[in-house]
VMD Tcl script that builds the backbone (N, CA, C; Angstrom):
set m [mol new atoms 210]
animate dup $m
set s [atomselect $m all]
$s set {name element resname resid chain x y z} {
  {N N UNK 1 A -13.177 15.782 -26.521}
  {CA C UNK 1 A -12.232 15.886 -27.616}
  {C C UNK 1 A -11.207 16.952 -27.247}
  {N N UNK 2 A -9.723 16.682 -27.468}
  {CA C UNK 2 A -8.914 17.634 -26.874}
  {C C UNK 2 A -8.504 18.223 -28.158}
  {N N UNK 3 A -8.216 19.644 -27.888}
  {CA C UNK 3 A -7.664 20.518 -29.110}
  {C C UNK 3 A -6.695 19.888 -29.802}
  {N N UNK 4 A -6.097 18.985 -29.698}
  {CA C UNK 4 A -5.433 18.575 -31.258}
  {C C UNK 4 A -6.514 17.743 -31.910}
  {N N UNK 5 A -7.650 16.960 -31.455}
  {CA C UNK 5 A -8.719 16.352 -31.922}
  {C C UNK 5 A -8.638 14.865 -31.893}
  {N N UNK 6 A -7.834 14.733 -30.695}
  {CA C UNK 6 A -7.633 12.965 -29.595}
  {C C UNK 6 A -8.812 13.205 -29.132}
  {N N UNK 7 A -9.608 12.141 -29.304}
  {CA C UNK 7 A -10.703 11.544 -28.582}
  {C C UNK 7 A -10.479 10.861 -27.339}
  {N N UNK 8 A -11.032 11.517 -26.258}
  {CA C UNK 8 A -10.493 10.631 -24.424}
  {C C UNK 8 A -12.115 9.939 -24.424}
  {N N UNK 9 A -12.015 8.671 -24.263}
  {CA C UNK 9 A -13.090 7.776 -23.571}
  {C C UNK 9 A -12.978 7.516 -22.079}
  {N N UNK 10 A -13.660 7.592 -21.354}
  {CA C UNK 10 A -14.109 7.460 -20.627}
  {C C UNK 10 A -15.437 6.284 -19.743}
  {N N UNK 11 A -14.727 5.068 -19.669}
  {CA C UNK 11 A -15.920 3.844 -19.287}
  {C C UNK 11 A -15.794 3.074 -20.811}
  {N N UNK 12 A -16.490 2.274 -20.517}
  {CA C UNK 12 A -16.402 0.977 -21.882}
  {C C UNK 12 A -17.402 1.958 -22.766}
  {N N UNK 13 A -16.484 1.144 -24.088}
  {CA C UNK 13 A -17.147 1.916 -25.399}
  {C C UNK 13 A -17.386 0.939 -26.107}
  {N N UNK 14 A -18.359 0.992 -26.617}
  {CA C UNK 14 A -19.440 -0.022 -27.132}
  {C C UNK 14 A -19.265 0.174 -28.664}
  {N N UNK 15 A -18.799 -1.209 -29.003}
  {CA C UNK 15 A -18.586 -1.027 -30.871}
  {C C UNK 15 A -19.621 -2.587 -31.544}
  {N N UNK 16 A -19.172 -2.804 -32.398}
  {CA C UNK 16 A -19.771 -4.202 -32.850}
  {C C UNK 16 A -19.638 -5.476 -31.649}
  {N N UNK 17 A -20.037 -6.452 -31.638}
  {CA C UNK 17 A -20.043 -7.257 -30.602}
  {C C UNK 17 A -19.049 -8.392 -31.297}
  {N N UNK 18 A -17.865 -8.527 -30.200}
  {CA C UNK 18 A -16.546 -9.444 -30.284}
  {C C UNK 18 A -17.426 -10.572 -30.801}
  {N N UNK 19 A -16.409 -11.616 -31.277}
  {CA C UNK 19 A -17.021 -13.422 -31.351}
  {C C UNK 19 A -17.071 -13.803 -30.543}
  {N N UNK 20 A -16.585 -13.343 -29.216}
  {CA C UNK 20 A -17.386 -13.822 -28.491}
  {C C UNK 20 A -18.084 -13.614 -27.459}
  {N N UNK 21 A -18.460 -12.149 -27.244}
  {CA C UNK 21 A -19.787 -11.575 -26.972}
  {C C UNK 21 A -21.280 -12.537 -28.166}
  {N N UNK 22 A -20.777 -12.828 -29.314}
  {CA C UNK 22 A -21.669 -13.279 -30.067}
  {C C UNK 22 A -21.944 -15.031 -29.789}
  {N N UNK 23 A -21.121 -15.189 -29.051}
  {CA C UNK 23 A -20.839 -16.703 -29.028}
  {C C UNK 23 A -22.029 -17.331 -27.580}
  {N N UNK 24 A -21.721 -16.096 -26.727}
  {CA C UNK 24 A -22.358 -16.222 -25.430}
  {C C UNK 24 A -23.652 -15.561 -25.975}
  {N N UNK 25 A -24.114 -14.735 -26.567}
  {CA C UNK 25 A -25.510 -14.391 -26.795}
  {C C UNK 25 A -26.288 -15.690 -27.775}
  {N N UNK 26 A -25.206 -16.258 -28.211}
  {CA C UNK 26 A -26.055 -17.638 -29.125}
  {C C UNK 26 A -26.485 -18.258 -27.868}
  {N N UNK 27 A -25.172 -18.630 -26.905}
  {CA C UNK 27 A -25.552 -19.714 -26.048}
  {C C UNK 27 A -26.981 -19.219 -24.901}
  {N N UNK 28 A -27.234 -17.882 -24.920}
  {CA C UNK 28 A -28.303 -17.419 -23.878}
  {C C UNK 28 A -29.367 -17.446 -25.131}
  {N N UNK 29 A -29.189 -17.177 -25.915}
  {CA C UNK 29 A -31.025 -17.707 -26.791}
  {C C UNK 29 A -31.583 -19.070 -27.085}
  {N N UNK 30 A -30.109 -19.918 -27.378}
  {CA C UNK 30 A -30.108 -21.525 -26.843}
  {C C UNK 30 A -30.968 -21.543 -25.828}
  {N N UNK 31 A -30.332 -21.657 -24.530}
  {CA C UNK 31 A -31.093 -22.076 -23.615}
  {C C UNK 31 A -32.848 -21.178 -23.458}
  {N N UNK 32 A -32.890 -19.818 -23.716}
  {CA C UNK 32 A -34.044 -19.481 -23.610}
  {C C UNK 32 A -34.863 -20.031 -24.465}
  {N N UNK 33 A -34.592 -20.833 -25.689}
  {CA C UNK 33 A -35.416 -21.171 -26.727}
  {C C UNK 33 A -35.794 -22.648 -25.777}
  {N N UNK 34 A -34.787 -23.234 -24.920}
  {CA C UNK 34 A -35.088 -24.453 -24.716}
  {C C UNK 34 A -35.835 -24.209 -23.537}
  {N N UNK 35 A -35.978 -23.146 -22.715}
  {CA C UNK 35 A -36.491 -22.716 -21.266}
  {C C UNK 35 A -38.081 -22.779 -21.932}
  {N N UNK 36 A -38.180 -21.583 -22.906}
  {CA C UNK 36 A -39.767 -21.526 -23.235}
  {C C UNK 36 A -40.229 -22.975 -24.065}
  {N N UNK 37 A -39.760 -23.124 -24.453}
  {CA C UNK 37 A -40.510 -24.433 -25.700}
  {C C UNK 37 A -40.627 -25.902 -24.728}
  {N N UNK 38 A -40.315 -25.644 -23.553}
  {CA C UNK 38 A -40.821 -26.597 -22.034}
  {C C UNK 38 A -41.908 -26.336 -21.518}
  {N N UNK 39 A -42.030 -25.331 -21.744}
  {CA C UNK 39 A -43.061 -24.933 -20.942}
  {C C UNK 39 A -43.998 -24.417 -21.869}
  {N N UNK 40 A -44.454 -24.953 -22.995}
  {CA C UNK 40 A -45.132 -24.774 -24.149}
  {C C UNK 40 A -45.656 -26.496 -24.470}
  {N N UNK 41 A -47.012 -26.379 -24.862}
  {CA C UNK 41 A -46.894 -28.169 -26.162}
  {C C UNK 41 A -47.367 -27.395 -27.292}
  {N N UNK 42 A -47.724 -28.420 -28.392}
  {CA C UNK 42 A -48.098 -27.915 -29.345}
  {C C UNK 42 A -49.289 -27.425 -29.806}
  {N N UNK 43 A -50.509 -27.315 -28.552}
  {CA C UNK 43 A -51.366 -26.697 -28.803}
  {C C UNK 43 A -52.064 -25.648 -28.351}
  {N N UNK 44 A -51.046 -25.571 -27.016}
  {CA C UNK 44 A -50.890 -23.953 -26.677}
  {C C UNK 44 A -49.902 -23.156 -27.040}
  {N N UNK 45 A -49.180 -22.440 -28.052}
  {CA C UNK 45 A -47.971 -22.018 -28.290}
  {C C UNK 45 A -48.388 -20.801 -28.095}
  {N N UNK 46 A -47.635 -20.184 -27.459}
  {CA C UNK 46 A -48.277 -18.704 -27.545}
  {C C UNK 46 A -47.836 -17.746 -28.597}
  {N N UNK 47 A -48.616 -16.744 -28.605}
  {CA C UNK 47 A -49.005 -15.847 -29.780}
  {C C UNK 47 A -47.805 -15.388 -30.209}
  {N N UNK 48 A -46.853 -14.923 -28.544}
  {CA C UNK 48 A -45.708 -14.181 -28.845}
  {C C UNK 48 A -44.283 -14.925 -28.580}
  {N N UNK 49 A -44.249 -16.193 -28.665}
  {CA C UNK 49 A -43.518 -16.852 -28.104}
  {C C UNK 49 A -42.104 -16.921 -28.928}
  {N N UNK 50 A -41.923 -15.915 -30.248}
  {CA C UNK 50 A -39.804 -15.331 -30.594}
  {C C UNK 50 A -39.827 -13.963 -29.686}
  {N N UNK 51 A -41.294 -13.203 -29.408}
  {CA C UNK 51 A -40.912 -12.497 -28.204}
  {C C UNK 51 A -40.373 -12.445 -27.058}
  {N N UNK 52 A -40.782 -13.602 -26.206}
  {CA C UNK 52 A -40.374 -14.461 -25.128}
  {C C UNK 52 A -39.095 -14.940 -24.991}
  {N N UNK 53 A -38.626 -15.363 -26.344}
  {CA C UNK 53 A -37.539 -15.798 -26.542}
  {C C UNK 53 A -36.180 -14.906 -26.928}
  {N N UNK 54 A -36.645 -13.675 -27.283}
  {CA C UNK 54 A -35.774 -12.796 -27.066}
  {C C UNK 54 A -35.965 -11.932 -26.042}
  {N N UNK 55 A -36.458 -12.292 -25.641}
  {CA C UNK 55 A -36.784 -11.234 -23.930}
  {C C UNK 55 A -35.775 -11.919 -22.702}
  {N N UNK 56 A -36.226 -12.723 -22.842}
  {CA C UNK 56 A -35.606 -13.913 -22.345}
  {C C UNK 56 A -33.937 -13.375 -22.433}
  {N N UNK 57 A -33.789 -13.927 -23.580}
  {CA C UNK 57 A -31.942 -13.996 -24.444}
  {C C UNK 57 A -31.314 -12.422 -23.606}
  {N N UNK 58 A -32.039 -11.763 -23.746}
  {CA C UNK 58 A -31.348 -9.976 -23.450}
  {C C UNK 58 A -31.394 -10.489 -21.841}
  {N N UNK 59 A -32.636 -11.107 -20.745}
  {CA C UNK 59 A -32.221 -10.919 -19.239}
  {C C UNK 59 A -31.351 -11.699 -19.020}
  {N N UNK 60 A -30.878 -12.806 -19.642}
  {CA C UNK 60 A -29.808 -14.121 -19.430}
  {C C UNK 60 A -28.541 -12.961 -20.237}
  {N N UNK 61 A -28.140 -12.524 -21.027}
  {CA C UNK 61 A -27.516 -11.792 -21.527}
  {C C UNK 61 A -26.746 -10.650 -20.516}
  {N N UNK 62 A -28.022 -10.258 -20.008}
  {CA C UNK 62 A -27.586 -8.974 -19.358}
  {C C UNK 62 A -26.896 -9.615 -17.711}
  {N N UNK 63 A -27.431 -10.790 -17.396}
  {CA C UNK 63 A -27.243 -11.304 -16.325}
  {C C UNK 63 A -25.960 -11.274 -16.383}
  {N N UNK 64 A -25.058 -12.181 -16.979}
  {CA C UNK 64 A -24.336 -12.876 -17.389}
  {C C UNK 64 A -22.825 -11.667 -17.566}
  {N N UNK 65 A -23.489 -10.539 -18.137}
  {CA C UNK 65 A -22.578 -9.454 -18.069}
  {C C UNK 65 A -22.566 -9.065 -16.856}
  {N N UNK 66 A -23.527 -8.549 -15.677}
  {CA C UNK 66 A -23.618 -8.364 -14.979}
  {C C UNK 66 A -22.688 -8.741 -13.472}
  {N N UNK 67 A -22.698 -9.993 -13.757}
  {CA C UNK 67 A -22.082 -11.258 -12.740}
  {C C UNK 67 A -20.791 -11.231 -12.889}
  {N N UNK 68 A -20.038 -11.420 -14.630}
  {CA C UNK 68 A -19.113 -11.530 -14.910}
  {C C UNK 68 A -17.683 -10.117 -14.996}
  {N N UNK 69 A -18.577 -9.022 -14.968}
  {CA C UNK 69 A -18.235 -7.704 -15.176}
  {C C UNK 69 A -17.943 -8.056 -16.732}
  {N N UNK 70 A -18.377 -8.128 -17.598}
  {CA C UNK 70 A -17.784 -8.104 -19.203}
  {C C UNK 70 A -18.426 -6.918 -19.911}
}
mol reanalyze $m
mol bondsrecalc $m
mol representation Tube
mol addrep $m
């Protein structure tokens, strides 16, 4: 903070997530919902399997930023 009380940032600053940061995190829980529920039937479902599915969503997420620089 400089003495008149301007705030200098420095690197990306992280606020609410754009529409479409939100648009691409739908589309990575999409597919993780469709990745795990393949590899699931209906009488093994596992215990933690919206865990999975958001575990999932954040490494496809993070990938995706990663690759893209966003």
């Amino acid at each position: 903070i400089a003495p008149s009380g301007d705030k200098v940032y420095i690197g990306k600053v992280r606020g609410p997530m754009t529409t479409q940061e939100r648009i691409t995190l739908g589309m990575c829980m999409n597919n993780a919902t469709a990745l795990i529920a393949a590899q699931t039937d209906a009488e093994h479902q596992p215990q933690n399997m919206v865990q999975q599915i958001f575990d999932l969503t954040d490494e496809l997420y993070a990938e995706y930023q990663k690759r893209y620089d966003v």
